[in-house]
C-alpha positions as CSV (number, residue, x, y, z in Angstrom):
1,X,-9.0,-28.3,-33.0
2,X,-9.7,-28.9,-36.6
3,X,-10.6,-25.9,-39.3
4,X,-14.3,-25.7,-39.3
5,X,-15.0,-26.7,-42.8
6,X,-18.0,-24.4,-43.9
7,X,-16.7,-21.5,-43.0
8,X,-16.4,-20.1,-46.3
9,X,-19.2,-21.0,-47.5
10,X,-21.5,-18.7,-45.0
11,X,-21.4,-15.0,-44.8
12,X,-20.9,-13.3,-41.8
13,X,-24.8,-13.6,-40.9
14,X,-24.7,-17.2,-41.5
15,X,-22.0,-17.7,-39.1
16,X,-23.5,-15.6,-36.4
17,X,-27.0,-18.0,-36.8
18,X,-24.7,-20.8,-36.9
19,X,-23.1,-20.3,-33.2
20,X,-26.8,-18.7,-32.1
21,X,-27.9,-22.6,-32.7
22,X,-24.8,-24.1,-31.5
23,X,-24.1,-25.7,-34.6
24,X,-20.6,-24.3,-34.3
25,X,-18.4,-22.6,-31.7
26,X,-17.7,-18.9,-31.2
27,X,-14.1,-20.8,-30.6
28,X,-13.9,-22.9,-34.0
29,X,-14.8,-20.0,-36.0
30,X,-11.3,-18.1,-34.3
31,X,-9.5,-20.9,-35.1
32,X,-10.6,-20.9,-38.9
33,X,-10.0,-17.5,-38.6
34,X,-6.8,-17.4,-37.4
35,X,-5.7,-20.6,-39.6
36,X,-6.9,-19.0,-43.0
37,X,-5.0,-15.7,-42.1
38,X,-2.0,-17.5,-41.0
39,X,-2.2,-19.1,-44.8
40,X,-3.3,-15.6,-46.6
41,X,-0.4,-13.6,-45.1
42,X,2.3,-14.8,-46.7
43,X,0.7,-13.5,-49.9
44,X,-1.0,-10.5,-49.0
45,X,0.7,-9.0,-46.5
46,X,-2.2,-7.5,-45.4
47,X,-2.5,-8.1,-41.1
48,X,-0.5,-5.1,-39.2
49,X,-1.2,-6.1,-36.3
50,X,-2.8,-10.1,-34.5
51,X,-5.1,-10.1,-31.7
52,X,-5.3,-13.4,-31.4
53,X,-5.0,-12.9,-27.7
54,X,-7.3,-10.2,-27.3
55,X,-10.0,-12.7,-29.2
56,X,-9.3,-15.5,-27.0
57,X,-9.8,-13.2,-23.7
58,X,-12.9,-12.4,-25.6
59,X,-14.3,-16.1,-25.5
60,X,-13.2,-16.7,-22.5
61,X,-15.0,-13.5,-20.8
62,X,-18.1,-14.2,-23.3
63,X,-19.4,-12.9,-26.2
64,X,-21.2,-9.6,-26.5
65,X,-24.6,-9.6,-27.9
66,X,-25.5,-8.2,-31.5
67,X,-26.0,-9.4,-34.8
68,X,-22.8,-10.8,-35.1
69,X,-22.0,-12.4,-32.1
70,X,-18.9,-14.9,-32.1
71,X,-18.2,-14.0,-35.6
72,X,-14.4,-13.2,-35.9
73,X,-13.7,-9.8,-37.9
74,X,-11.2,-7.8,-39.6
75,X,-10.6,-4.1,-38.5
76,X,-9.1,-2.1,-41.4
77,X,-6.9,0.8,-40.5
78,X,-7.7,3.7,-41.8
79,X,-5.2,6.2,-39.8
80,X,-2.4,7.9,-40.8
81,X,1.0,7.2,-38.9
């Protein structure tokens, strides 16, 4: 699958409208996703923990309704250890 190739020019709005008209996949946008952070880790050492399995379960269940539907996210953590 190849890196969708506006992804980074669209916030995350744009993307949602984007898979609502089926100019793109729920399923490219992961892949970007994923490719990008693959890429950013090195330098930032900023992803604890991937759940790039938990996404794909996701598309392959279906995507929830809302605002932001297909539109692969970030989840910062915030709790102590």
């Amino acid at each position: 699958m190849q890196e969708f190739a506006e992804y980074a020019r669209h916030d995350a709005l744009g993307l949602a409208a984007l898979v609502a008209r089926g100019e793109v996949s729920a399923a490219e946008l992961l892949y970007t996703a994923q490719c990008r952070a693959d890429r950013a880790q090195p330098r930032l050492n900023a992803l604890v923990r991937r759940m790039d399995v938990e996404a794909a379960a996701t598309l392959r269940a279906g995507i929830p309704p809302g605002p932001f539907a297909g539109v692969p996210y970030l989840l910062k953590d915030l709790m102590q250890a």
